[in-house]
KEGU-688442 format. One record per residue: residue in three letters; x, y negated, z of N, C-alpha, C in turn. Coordinates in pm, whole numbers, plus 32768, in hexadecimal, padded with zeros to 4 digits. Example, Ala and Ser with C-alpha at 12.3 -4.5 7.8 and 13.67 -1.06 7.14 Angstrom:
# residues 2
ALA85278239830C84CE81C2830C8528814A830C
SER850580E182C48557806A82CA850A7FFD8313
# end
This chain:
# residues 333
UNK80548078800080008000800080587F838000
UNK80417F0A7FC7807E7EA17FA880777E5F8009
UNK81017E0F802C810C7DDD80CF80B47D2180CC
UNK80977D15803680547C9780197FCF7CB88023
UNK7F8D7C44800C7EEE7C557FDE7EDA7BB67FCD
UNK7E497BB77F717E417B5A7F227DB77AE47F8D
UNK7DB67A917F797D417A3A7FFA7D2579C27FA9
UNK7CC979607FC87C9478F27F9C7C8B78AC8017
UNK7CE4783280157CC777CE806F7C7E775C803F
UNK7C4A770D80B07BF576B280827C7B76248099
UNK7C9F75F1800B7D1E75C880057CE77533801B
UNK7C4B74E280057C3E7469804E7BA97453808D
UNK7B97742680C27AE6741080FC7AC373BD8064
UNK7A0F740480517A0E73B47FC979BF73137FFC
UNK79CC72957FC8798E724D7FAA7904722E7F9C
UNK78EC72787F087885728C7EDA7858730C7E9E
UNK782873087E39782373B17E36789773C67E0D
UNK787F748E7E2D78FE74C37E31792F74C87DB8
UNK797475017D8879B6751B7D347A5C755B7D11
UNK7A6C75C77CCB7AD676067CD17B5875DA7D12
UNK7B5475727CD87C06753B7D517C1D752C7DEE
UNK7B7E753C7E1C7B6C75307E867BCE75C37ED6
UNK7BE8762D7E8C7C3276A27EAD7CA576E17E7C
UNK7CD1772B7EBB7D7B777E7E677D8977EF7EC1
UNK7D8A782A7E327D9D78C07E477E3478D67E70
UNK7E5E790C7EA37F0179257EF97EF779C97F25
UNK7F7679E17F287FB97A3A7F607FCB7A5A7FF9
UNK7FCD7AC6805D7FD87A8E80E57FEA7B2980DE
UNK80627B51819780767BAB8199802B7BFB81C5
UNK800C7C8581AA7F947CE781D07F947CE18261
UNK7F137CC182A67F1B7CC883497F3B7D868366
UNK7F6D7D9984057F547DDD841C7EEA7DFA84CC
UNK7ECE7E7784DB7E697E7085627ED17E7C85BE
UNK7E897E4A86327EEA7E4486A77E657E96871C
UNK7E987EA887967E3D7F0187CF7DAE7EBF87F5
UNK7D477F3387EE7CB37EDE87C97C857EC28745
UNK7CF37EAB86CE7CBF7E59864F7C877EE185F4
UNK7C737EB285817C697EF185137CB87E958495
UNK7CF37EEF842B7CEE7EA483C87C947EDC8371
UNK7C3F7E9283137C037E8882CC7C097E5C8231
UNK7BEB7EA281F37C047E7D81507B7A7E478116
UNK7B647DE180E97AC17D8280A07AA67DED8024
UNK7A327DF5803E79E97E777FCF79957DE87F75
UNK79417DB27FB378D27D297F9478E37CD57FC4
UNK78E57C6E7FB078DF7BC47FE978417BA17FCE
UNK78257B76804577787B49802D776C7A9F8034
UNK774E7A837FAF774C79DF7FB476DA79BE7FD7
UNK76D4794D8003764F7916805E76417860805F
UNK75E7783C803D75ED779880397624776380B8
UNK760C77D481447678776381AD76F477A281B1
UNK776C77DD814877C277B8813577E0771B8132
UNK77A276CE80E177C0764080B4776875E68166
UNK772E76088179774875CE81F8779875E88263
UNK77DC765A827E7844765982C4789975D382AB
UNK789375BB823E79047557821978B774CC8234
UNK787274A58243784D7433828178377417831A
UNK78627494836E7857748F83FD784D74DB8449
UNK783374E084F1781A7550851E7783758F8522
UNK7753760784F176CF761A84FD76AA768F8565
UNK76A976F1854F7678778085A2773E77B285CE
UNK778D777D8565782977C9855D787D773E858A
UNK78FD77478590794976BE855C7955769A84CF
UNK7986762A84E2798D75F1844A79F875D6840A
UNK79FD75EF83987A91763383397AAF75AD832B
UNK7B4C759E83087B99754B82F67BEE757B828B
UNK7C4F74FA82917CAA753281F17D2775758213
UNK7D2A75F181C77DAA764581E27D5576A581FA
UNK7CDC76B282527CC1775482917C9477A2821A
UNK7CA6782E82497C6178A081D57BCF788881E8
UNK7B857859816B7B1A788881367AC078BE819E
UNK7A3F788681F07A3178F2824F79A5792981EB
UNK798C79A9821478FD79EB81C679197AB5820A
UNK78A47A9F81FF78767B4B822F78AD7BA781D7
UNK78B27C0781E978EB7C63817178AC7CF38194
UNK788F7D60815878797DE98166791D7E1D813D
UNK79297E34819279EA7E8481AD79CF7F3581EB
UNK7A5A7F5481C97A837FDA82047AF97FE88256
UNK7AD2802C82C37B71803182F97BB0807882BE
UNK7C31806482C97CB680A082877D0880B6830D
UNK7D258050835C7D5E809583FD7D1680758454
UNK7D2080C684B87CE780B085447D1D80A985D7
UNK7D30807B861C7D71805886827CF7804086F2
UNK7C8E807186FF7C01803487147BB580C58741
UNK7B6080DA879A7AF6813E87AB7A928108875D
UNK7A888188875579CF819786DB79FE81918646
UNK7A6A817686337A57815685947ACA81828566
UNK7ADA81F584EF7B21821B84B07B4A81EC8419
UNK7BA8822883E27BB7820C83587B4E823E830E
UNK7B3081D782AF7ACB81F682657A1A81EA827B
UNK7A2081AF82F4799A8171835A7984811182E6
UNK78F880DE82E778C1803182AC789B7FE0831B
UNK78EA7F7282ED78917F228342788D7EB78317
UNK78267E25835877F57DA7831D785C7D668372
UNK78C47D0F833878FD7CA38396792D7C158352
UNK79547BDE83D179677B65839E79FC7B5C8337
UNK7A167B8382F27AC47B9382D87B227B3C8271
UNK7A9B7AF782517ACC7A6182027AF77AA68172
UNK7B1D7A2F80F97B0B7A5080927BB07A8A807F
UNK7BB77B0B80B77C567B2D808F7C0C7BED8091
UNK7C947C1580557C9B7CAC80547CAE7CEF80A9
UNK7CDA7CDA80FB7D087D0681937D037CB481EA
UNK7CC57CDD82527CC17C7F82F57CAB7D1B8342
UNK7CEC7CDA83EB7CF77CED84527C617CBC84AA
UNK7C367D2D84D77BBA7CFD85337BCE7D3A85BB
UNK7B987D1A86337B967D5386B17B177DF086A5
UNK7B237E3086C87AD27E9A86937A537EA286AF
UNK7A467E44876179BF7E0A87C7794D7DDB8755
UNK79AF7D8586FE79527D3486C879217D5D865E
UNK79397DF4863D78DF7E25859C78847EAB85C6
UNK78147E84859077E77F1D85A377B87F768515
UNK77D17FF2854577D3804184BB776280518464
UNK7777804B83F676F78076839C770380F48342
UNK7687814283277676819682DC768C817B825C
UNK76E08212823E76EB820E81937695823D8134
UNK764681DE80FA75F181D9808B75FC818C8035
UNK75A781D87FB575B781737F10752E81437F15
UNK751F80DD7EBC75BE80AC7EC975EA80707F0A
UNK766780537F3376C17FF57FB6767F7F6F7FB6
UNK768F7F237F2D76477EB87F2F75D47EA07F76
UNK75957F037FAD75127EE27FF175347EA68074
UNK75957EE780BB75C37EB8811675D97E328129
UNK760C7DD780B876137D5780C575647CEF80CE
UNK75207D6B806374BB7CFC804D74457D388096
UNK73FB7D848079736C7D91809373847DDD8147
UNK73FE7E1C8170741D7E6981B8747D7E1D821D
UNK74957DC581E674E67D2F822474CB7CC7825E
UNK752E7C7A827C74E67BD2829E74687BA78238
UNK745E7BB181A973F87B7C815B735B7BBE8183
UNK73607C4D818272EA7C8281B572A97C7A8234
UNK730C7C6282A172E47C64833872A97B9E832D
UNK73177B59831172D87B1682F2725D7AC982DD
UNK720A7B25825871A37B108225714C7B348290
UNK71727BC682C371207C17832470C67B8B8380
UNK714A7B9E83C471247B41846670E47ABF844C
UNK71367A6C83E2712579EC83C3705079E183C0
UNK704A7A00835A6FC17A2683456F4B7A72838A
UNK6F8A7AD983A46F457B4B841C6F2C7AF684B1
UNK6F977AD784E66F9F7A88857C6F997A098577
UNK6FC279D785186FB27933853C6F2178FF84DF
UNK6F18791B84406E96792884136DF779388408
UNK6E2379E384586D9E7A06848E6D4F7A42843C
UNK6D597A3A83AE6CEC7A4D83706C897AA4838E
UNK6C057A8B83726B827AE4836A6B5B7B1982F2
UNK6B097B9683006B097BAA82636AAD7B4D8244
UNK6AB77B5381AA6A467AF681546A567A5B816B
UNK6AD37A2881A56B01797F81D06B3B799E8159
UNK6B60791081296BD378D080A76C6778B380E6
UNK6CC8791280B36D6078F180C46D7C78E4808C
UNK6DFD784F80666E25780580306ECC78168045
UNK6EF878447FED6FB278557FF7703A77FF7F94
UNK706377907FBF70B377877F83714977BB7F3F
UNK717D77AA7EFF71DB77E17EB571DE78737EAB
UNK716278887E7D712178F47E8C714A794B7DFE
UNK718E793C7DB8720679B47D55727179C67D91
UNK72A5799B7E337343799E7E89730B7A247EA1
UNK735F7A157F0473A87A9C7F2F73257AC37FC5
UNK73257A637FFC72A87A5D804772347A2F802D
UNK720E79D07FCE717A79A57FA3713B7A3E7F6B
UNK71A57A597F0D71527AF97EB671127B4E7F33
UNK71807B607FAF71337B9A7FE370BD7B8C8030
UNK70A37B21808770447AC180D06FC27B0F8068
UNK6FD07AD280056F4E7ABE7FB26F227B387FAD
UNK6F467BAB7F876F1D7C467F946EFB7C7D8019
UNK6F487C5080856F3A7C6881246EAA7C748113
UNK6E7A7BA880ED6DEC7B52814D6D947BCC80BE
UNK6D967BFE803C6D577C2A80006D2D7CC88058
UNK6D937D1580976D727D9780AF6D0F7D95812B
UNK6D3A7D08816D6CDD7CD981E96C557CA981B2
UNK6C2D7C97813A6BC07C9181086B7F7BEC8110
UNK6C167BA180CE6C147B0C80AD6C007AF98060
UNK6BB07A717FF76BC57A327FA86C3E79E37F7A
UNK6CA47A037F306D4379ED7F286D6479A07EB5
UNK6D6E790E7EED6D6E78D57E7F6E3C78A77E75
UNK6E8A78D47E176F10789B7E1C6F40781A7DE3
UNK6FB277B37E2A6FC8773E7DC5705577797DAE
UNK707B77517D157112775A7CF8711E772C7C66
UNK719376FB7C2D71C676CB7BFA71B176DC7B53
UNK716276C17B00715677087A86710577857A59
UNK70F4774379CF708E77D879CF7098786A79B4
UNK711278577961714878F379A87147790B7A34
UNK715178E37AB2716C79167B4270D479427B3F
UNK708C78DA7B166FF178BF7B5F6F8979657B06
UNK6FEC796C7A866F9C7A127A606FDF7A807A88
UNK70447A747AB3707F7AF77B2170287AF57BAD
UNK6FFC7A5C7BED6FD67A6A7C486F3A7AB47C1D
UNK6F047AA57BE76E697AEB7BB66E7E7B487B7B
UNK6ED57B707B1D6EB87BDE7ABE6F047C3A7AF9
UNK6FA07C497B696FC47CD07B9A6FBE7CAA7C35
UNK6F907C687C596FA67C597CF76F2D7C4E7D45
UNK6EAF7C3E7CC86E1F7C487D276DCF7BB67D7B
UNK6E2B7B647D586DF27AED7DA06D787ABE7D0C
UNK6D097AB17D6C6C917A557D466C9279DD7CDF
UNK6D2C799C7CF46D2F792B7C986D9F78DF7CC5
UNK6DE078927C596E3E78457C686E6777C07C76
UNK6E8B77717C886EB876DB7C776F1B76B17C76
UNK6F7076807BD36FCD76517BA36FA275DD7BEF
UNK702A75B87C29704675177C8F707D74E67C17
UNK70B275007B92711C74B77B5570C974917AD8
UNK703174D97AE86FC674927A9A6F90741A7A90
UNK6F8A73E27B2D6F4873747B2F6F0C731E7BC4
UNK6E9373347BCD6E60731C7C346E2F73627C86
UNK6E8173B47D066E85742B7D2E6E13740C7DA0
UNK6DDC73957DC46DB773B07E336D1373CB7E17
UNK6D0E736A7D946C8B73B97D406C6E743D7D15
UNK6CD174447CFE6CE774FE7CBC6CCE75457D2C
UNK6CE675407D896CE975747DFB6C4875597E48
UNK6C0174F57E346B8A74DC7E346B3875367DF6
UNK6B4875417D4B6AF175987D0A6B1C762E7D2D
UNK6B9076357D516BA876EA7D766B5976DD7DF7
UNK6B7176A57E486B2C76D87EC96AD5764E7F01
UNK6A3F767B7ED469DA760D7ECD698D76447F7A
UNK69DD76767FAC699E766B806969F17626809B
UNK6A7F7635807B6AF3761280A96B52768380B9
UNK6BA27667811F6C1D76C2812B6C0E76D181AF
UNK6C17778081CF6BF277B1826F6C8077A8828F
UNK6CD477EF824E6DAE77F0827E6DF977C181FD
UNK6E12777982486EB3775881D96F29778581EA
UNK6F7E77CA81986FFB77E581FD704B77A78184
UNK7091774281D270D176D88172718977128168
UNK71B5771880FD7220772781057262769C80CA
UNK724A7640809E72A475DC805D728E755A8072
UNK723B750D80CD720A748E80FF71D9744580A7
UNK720673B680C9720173708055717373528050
UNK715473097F9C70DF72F87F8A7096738A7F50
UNK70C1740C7F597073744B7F54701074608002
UNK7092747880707019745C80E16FA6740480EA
UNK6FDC738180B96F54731F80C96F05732B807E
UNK6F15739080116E8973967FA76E5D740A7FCD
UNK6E71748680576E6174B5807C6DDC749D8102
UNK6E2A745881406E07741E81AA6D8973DA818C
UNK6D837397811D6CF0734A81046C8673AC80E7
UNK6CB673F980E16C39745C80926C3174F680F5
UNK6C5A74DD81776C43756281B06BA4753E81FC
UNK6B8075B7822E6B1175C2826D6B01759F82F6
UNK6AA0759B834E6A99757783BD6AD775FD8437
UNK6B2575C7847F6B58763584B96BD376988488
UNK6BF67662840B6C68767C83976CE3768C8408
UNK6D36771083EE6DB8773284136E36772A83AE
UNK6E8F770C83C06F0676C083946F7A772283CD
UNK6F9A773D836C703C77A5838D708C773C8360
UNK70FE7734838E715F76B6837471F177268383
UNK71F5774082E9727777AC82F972D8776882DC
UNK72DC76CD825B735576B6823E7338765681F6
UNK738B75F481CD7387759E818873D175688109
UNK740675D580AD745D75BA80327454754E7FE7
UNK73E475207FCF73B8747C7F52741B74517F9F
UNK7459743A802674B973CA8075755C741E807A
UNK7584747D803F75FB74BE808476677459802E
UNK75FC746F7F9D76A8745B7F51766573B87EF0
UNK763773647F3C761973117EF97600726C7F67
UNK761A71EC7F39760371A27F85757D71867FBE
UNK75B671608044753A714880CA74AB71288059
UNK743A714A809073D970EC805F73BF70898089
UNK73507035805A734A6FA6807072FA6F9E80F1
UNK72B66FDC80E27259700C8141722270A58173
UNK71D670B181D171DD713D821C7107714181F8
UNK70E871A681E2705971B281D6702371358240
UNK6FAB711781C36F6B70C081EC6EE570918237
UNK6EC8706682AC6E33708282E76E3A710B8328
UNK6E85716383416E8771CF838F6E6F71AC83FA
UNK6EA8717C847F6E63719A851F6DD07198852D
UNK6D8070F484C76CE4711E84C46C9771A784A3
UNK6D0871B984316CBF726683B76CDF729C844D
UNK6D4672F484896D3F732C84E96CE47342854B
UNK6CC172B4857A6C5272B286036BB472D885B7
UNK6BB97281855E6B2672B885216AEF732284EA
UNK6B58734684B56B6A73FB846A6B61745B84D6
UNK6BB7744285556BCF74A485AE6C4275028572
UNK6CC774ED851C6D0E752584E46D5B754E855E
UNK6DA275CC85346E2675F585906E8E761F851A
UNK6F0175D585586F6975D6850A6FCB75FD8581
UNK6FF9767E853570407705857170EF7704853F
UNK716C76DD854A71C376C4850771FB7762856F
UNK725477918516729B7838854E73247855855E
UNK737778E0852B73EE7904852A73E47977854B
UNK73ED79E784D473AE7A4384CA73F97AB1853B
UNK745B7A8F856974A87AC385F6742B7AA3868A
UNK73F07A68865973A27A7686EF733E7AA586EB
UNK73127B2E867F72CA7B79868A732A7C1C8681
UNK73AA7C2C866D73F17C73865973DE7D0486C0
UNK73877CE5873973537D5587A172DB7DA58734
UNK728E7D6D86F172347DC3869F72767DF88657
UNK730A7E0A861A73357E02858F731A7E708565
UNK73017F1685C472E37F81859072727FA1855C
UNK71F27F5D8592716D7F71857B71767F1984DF
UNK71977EB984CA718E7E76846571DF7EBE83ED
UNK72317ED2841572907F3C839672167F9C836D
UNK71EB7FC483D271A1803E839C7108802C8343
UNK70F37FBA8362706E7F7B832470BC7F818298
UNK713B7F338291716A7EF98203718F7F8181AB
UNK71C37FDA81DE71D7807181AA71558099816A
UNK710180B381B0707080D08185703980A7811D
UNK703C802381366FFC7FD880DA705D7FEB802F
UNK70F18014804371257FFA7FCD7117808E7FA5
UNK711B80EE7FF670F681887FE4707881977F7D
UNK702881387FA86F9781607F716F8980F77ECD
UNK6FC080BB7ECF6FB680407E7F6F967FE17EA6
UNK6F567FB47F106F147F4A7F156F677EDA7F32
UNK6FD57EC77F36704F7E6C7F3370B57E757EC2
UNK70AD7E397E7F70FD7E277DF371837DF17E28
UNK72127E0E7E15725A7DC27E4F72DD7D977DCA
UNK72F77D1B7DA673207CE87D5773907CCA7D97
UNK73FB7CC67D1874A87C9F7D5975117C777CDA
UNK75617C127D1775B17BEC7C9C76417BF97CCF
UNK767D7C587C8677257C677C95776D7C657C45
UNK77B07C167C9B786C7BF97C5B78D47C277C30
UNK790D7C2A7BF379847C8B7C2379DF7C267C35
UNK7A437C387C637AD77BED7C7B7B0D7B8B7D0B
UNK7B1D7BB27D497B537B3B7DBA7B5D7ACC7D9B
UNK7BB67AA17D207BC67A297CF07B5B79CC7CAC
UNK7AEA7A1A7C8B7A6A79E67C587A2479D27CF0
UNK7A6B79B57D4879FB79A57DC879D178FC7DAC
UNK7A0778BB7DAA7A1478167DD179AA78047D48
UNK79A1782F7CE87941781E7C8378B378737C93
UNK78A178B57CD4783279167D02780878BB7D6C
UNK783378777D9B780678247E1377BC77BD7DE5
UNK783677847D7B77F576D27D3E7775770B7CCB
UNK777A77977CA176DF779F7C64767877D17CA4
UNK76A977D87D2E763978267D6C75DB77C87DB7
UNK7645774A7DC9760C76C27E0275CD767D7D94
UNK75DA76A67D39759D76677C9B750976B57C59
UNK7514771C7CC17490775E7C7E74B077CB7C1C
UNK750D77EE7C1B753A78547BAC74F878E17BCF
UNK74E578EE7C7B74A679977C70742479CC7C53
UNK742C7A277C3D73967A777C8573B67AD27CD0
UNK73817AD77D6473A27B1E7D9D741C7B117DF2
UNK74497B657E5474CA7B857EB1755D7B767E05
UNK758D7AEE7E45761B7B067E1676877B3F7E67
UNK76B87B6A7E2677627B8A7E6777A67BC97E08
UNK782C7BE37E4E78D77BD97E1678CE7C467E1A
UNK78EC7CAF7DB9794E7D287DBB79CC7D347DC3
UNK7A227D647E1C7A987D527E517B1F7DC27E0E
UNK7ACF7E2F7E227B1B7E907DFC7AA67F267E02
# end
């Protein structure tokens, strides 16, 4: 085995949006484990829109600066062990940043089962699916026969949300980007109906799709899609507040939704903001819902992969651009 390995540092904080120079790929010597660790070799890199907020601050993690490796989740294998519980050739989900090899404490990974495909592990079987689970399920609420409303609903988590509130026996209406996204979202994913935001006047559109209103929203991207959200939910309307991308990689807005504290009190809205770690005590019962459901069909699960380490920093800037459908990530090796 080669005493190098190859990594991506984040070589400046970006400005404005990102863009390739913002990183450099380098050389660095292969870690090794010390007692307790594991080393680990990156099988997947799972890109995620708060990659690019790491870089604007501290949020749920610390916040990256210039020089550090790349931080992002990865589906890895051990290769050594120095660690109880985990042998060569174990999987597991960790934090191990955008390089080929890292060193982890062994406390901090726990093992996963080997199944095809692996990729699932990142997405529907991963942070993206649990995700959807909880986000929607616990903070949402839905009832059957209410209207759910999902933004960026061709990602990696909207696709799923929208099928969840459907098997729960929702009216599922998705917003996303174009009309290709918006006939994947109806024609293989089962949602009720769509709304291109990049059509027009979304908060109308969003009117004629859902003429009661909106019982849950689970917002993934802020912005003025929330407030054309927000105007048009129903009385007693629940609000998942998973994330906010329209703001990661683009300047402040001018303003923050408008007339909200009144909409709130009069609506009776609850707005639920999360972190899908603080439902992580259910995580077995919920795996097993998501198994089921993909066992049987009734969960379609969509994914877009990479290949190359060095194509990471561009898988990122299109993933913040709208380029996926579905769970992206890096194939490593």
């Amino acid at each position: 085995m080669s005493r190098t390995h190859r990594q991506i540092v984040l070589a400046e904080l970006p400005q404005g949006k990102l863009a390739p120079e913002h990183f450099r790929l380098v050389e660095a010597e292969r870690p090794s484990p010390v007692d307790g660790e594991v080393l680990l070799r990156g099988l997947y890199v799972s890109l995620d829109a708060a990659n690019r907020a790491w870089m604007q601050g501290a949020t749920y993690r610390s916040a990256l600066k210039a020089g550090d490796v790349m931080a992002g989740g990865a589906l890895a294998e051990v290769v050594e062990s120095k660690a109880g519980g985990l042998a060569p050739g174990d999987l597991v989900f960790a934090d191990t940043g955008w390089r080929e090899f890292a060193t982890l404490p062994g406390r901090h990974l726990t093992k996963l089962p080997r199944s095809e495909p692996l990729t699932h592990l990142l997405s529907v079987f991963g942070v993206a699916g649990l995700t959807a689970y909880f986000g929607l399920l616990e903070c949402g609420r839905p009832k059957a026969g209410e209207t759910v409303v999902v933004s960026a609903a061709a990602g990696a988590v909207g696709s799923l949300v929208g099928q969840i509130a459907k098997i729960k026996g929702c009216r599922t209406i998705g917003i996303a980007g174009g009309r290709a996204k918006c006939a994947v979202l109806t024609g293989e994913l089962g949602f009720d109906a769509a709304v291109d935001y990049k059509a027009g006047d979304t908060r109308r559109a969003l009117r004629e799709a859902c003429p009661n209103g909106i019982d849950v929203y689970f917002d993934n991207v802020g912005g003025e899609v929330l407030e054309a959200c927000l105007f048009n939910m129903a009385t007693h309307g629940r609000i998942a507040c998973c994330g906010a991308v329209s703001q990661y990689d683009a300047a402040p807005p001018a303003h923050g939704p408008r007339g909200v504290p009144g909409l709130i009190v009069t609506k009776r809205l609850t707005l639920t903001g999360f972190v899908v770690m603080d439902f992580y005590g259910q995580r077995e019962a919920a795996l097993a819902d998501l198994k089921s459901w993909v066992e049987s069909g009734q969960l379609v699960v969509r994914e877009d992969v990479i290949e190359g380490l060095e194509n990471l920093p561009g898988a990122l800037i299109g993933l913040l651009a709208g380029e996926n459908i579905g769970k992206r990530m890096v194939k490593l090796s």
